[in-house]
N, C-alpha and C positions, 0 to 999 in steps of 0.2 A: 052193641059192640061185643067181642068174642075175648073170651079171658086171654090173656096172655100167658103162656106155660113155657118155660124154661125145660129143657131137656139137658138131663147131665148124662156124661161119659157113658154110662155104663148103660145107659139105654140107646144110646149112638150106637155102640159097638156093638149091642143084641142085634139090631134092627140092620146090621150088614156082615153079621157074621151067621152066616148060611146052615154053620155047621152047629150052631147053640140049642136047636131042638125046640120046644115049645116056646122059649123067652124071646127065640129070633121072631116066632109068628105073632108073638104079643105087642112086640117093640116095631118090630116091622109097618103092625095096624096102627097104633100108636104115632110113628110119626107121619103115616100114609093119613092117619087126620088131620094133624098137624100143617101137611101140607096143603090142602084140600080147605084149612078155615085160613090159613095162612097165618096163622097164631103164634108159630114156635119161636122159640129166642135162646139163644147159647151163649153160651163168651170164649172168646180167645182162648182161656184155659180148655175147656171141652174140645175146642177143634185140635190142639195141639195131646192132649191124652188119648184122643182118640187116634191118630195118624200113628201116634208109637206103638198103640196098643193093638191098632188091624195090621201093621206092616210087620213087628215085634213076637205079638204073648197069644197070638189067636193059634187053632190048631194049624188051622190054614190061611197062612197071612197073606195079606191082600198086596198086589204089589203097590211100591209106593206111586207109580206112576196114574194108580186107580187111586187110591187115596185120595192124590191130591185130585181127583176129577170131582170124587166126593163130595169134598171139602169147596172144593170151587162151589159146587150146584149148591151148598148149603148158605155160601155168603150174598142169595139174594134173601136170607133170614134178619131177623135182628140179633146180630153180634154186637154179644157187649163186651169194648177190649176193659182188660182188667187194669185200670189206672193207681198209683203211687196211692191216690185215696181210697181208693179200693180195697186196696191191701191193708192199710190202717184199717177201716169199717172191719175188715174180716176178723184181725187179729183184735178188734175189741167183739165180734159175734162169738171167736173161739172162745173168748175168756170167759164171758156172760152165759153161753150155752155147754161150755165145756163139751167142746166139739172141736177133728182133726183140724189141723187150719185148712187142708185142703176143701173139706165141707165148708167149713167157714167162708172160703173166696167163693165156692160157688151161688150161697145163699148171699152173700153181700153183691155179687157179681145181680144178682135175678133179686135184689132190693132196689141195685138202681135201674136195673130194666123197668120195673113196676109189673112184678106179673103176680099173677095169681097164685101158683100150686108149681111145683117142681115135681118132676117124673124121677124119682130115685127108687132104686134100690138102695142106698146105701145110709138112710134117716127114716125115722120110724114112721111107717104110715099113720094116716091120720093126724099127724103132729102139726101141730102149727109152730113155724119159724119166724120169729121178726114178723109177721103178719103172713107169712105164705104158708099157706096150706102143703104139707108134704105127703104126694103118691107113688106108692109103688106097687104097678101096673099088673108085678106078678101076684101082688095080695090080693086083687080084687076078685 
């Protein structure tokens, strides 16, 4: 059986923003694996950061009518919605790892997924979280 990886926002938004440079070709192979083992898994939160963040804060933002095509094509993944318990796990991960609470929902969000490693830039590589492993694709 094939690990299961969580991809958070910010390698979403590498891997469809054209104009990123080397991080779009890194993010882009990345989840061209992803799809290919059929492994990936997100939550609700990601798909929602990402839709404000390609239509919003890119150089060249994507129209929202592409987005949501995106988005579509991404929910035959495993989306994990972020549930009322969800939110409690996070804000006791924030407390325990003294970490944003936004990292926090994403690592509680891919605790109840059961995955392996999270794709972040945005937690220290190499780190292990609550039991997952944390990468980030542009260190390697």
């Amino acid at each position: 059986m094939k690990d299961k990886i969580f991809v958070d926002t910010n390698i979403l938004i590498y891997a469809h923003d054209l104009d990123a440079g080397p991080r779009h070709d890194i993010a882009a192979s990345a989840i061209k694996e992803l799809w290919g083992n059929e492994n990936g898994v997100m939550s609700t939160q990601v798909l929602q950061e990402f839709y404000v963040n390609v239509t919003r804060k890119i150089n060249n933002p994507l129209s929202r009518a592409r987005a949501r095509g995106i988005i579509e094509n991404y929910l035959s993944w495993h989306i994990e919605a972020n549930e009322p318990d969800t939110v409690l796990q996070a804000s006791e991960i924030e407390e325990r790892h003294l970490l944003s609470f936004w990292d926090a929902l994403i690592i509680a969000a891919a605790c109840r997924a059961k995955v392996d490693k999270i794709l972040t830039e945005d937690l220290n590589h190499g780190q292990k979280i609550e039991g997952i492993l944390i990468e980030n694709p542009f260190a390697i």
